[in-house]
N, C-alpha and C positions, 0 to 999 in steps of 0.2 A: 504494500500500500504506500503510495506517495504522501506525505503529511507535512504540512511547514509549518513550524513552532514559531509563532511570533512572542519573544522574549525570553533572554535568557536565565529568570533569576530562577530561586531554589525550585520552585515550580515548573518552569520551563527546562530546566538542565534534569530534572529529574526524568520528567515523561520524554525526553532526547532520548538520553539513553535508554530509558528501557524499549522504546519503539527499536532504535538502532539495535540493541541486543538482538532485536527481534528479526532483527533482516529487514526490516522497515525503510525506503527511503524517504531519509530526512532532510530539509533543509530546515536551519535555523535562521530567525531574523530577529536585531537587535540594533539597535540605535547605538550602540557602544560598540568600540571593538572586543571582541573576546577572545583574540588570539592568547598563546602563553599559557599560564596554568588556570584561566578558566574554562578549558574544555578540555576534555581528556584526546590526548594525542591519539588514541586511535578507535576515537569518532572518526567514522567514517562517510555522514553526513554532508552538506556541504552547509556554507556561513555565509550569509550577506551582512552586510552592516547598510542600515534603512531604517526608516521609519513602516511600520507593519502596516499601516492604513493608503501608504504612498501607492497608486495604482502600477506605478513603473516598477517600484521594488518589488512588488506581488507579481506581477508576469516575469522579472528577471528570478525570483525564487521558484516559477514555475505552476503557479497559480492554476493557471489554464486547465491542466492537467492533473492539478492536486485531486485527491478522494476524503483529504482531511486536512481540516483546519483549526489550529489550537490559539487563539489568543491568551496569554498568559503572560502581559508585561503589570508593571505597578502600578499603572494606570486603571482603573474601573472603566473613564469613557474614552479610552485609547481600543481595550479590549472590546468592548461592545464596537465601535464604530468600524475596526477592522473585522469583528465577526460576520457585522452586515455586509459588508461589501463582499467579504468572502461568500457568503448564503445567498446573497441576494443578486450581487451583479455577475460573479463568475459562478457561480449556484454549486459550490462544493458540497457533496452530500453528507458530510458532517460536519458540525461546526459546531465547538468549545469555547468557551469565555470565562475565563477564572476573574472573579466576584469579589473585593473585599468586603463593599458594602452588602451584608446578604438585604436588606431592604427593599433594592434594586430587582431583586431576583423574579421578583413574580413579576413585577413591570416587563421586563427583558425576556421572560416566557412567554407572556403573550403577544409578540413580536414574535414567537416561535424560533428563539434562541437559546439555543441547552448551556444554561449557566451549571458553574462550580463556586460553592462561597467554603471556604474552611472555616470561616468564621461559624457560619451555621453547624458546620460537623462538628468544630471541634465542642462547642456548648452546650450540641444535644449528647454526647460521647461524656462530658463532664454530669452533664445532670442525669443520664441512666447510672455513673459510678458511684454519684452519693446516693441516690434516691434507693437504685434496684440491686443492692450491695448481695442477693442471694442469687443473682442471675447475669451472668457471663453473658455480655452485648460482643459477638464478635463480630461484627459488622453492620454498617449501616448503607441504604442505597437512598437516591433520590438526593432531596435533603436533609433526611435523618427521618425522612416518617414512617420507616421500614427497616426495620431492627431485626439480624439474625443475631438468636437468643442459646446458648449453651445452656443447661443443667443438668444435674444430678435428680431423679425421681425422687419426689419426698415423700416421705411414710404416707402423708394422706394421699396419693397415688393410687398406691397401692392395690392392683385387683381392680382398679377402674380401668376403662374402656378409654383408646385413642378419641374415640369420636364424643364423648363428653369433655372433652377439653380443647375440640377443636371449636372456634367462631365463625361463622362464614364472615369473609369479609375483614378479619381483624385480626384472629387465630389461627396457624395451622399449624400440625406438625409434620415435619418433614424427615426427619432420619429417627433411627434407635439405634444406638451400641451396646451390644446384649454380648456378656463375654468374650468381648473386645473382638463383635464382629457387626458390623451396622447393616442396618436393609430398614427398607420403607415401608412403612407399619397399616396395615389394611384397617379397614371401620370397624372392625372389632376385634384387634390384636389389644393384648391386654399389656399396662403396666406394671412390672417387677421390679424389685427391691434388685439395686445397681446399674439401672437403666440409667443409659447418659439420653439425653433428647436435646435436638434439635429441633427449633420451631422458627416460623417466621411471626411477627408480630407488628402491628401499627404502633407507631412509637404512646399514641392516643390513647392505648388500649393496654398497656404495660399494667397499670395499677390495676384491672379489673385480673388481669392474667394471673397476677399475685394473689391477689382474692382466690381466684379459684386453684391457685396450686400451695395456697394455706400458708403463707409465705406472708411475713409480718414486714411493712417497711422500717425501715430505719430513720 
């Protein structure tokens, strides 16, 4: 896949490289030079130095042809205004925009522009740690309103039924580790004492989850 990073900092050098890991070609763009030890010597990508919104420097980075487009300099309306033009004039069929303001982010959705705010992960990531302290958030997608949930089966489980703990719409479980062998648990596979579970969960819906797995907050 062809993909051009516009900006280099921790954000952009990150997804650089794991795309290029990936056999990905990269082109990076950046306002700055980052030749010397802000790129790793064998990045094999190629570097413009440009403004990411400039229409010249997006056809010399290969625009035309790109399949993805990452905005991700310091800027909020640097990002958004290169995202547009990516989406909308050379119509790349993806298009990224990293968020500082997460604010911004539902405005810029309905423009039908896929924003990333860390601000937003990182706060909802902080408040499941204090709040949901018996339950292992190992991931979150969207902006945090969809939580993959770890735990350990608790006594009041026990000999219940998968499908009493599932919610439509809110709850579900999705793995069991049953003597450290996991599979996907049909509508009336039962709960045992050492079951690890995997569930998905609406970040919305956490406190009711707790409720029903007897699970006291902190």
């Amino acid at each position: 896949m062809k993909v051009i990073v516009m900006g280099f900092g921790r954000i952009g050098s990150q997804v650089s490289k794991l795309l290029a890991d990936q056999h990905h070609d990269v082109t990076i763009i950046d306002h700055e030079s980052i030749a010397g030890t802000r790129i790793d010597p064998a990045f094999k990508g190629r570097v413009i130095k440009g403004v990411g919104f400039d229409r010249k420097v997006l056809i010399q980075a290969g625009i035309e042809q790109a399949e993805a487009f990452v905005a991700s300099s310091t800027s909020d309306n640097a990002n958004i205004v290169a995202a547009r033009i990516a989406r909308n004039i050379f119509h790349v069929p993806r298009v990224v925009a990293r968020l500082y303001d997460p604010l911004r982010a539902e405005i810029y959705q309905r423009l039908g522009l896929t924003t990333v705010s860390a601000t937003n992960w990182a706060a909802e990531r902080i408040y499941q740690e204090l709040t949901h302290t018996d339950m292992d958030v190992r991931e979150t997608f969207g902006r945090g309103e969809v939580s993959l949930v770890h735990l350990e089966a608790p006594p009041h489980l026990f000999g219940r039924i998968v499908h009493q703990l599932n919610v439509h719409g809110e709850v579900m479980v999705i793995s069991i580790t049953r003597n450290e062998q996991a599979f996907i648990p049909i509508v009336g596979t039962e709960f045992q004492e050492g079951d690890l579970i995997n569930l998905v969960v609406l970040s919305s819906a956490m406190d009711r989850l707790e409720e029903m797995l007897g699970l006291g907050r902190r």
